[in-house]
N, C-alpha and C positions, 0 to 999 in steps of 0.2 A: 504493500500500500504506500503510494508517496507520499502521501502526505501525512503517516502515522509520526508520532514523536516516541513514543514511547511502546516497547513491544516484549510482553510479559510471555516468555514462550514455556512454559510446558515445566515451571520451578514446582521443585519439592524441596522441604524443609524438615529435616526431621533432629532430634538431640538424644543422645545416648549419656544416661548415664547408671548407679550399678542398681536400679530399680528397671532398666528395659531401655527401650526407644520408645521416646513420641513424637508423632508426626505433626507436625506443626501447619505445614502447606502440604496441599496433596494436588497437584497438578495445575496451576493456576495456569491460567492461557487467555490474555484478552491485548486487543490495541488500543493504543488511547492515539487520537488525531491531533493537531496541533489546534491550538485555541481549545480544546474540549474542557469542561467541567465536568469532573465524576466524583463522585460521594461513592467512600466505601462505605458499610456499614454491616455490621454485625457483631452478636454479641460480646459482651467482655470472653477475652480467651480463643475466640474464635481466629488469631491470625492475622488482623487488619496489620495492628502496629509492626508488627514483620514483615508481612509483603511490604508495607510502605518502605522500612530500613532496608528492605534487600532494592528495590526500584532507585533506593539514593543510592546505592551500592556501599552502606555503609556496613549490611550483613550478606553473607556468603548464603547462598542456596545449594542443599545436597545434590543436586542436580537442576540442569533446566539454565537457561538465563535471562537475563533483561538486554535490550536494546534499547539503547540512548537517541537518538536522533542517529537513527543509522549504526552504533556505534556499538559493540558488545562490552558490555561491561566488565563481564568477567572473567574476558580475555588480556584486560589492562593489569598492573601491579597494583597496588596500592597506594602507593603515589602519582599514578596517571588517572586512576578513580578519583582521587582528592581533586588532582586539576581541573577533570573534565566537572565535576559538582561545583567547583567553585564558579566556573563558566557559566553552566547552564541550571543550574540548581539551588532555590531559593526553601528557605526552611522556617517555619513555625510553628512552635509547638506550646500544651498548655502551660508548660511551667516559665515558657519568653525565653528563656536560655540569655540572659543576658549579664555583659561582665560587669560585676559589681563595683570594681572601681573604678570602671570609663561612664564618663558622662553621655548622654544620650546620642548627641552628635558625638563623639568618640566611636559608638558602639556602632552607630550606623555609617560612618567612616571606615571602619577597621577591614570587613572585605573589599572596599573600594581601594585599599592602599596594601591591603595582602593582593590585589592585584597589578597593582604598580599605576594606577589612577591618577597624575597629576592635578586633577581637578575635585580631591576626595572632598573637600570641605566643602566646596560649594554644591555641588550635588548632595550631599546629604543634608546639608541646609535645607535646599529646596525641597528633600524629601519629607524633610519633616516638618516642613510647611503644611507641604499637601495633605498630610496627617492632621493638620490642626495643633501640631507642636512648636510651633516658631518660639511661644515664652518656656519650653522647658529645653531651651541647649545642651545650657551647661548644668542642668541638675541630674544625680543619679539616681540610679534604679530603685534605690529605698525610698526615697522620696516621695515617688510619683506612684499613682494608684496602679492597680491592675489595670485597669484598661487602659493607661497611658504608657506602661506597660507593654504592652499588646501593642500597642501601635509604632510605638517602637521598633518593634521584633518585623510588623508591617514591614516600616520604610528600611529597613536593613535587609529583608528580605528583598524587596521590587530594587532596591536601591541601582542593582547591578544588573535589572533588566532580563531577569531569568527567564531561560527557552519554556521552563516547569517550576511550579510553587508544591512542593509538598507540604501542607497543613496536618496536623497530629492532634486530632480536639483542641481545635486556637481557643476555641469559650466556655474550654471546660474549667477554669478557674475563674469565672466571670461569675456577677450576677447575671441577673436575665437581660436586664435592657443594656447594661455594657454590652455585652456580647453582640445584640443585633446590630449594637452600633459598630463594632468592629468588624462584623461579616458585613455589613451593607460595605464599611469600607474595602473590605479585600476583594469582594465582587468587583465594587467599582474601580479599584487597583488593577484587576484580571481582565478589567476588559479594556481599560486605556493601553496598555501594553501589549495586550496579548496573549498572554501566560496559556499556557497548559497548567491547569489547576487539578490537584490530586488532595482531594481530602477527607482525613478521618475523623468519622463523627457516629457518634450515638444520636445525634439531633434529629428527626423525622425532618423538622419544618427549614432543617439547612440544608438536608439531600436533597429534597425537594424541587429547590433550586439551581442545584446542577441539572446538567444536559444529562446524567446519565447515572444511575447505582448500581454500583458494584458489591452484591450481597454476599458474604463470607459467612458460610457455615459448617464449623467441624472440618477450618482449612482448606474446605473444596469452594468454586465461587458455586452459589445457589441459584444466581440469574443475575445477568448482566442486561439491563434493560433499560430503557430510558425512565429518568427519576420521577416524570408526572405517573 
């Protein structure tokens, strides 16, 4: 398919230890297109959050592999994995993952200048404009709420113009109306850009929203179907 970004062929996952093996994925096989939104979903346990870490290629699959924008992943070392995710690969997850003692523009500069970015400060400025953070610059992560937070994690994410945004329940540490407020934002972030959006969610009313669900049950998908 030319226009796939992303091509989940045929992974299995399983972990041995002295109580047996469990299978963790059992044949996962789907494309995702560029520009697409998919909501996985399925319940605690069922696999979501590993298929996701093995699609960044930050977990190894017992077999099977992922394709990048054309690219096998599992063919690369692990420092040609880091490169190409730093590239094309934008990340948000519930807990923000952010460094506690860089200030907000810090944190949203910091890939821009692990990429060698001349222009890191002004574009994260602006990013965290577009956020609605222009007065929190220079304040750190303790400071600033959850959902400032989060948005945060946003513009550090988009910052670098990622081919794919993989999300990891982004509003599972939200209240309720943070949270919409930070998906209406990452929607509206995925589609100024362009993004290939991959995200994980227990939310009904956030799959929804995507072009497509991707159901995980007992590690096999249960139906790949569009989200309405």
């Amino acid at each position: 398919m030319s226009d796939s970004i992303i091509s989940v062929l045929h992974v299995f996952k399983s972990v041995t230890d002295s109580t047996g093996t469990l299978d963790i994925l059992r044949d996962i096989d789907f494309v995702l297109k560029a520009r697409e939104t998919v909501a996985i979903v399925g319940a605690s346990g069922s696999g979501k959050s590993t298929l996701l870490s093995i699609i960044a290629g930050l977990d190894t699959p017992s077999s099977g592999t992922v394709q990048l924008t054309g690219q096998d992943l599992f063919a690369l070392n692990e420092d040609q994995r880091a490169a190409l995710r730093a590239e094309k690969i934008g990340f948000v997850f519930q807990s923000f993952q952010l460094l506690g003692n860089l200030t907000a523009l810090e944190n949203v500069m910091l890939p821009l200048e692990l990429a060698g970015r001349r222009d890191a400060r002004q574009a994260a400025t602006e990013m965290l404009a577009r956020v609605g953070l222009s007065e929190r610059l220079g304040h750190y992560p303790k400071v600033l709420s959850g959902g400032e937070q989060q948005r945060v994690a946003l513009a550090r994410a988009f910052v670098v113009k990622p081919a794919v945004l993989l999300a990891d329940e982004p509003t599972g540490s939200l209240d309720f109306a943070t949270g919409e407020k930070v998906m209406e934002l990452m929607f509206e972030l995925n589609r100024e850009q362009g993004t290939t959006l991959v995200l994980v969610t227990h939310d009904n009313a956030i799959a929804t929203r995507c072009d497509r669900r991707i159901t995980i049950e007992a590690g096999r998908v249960l139906v790949a179907a569009p989200a309405a």
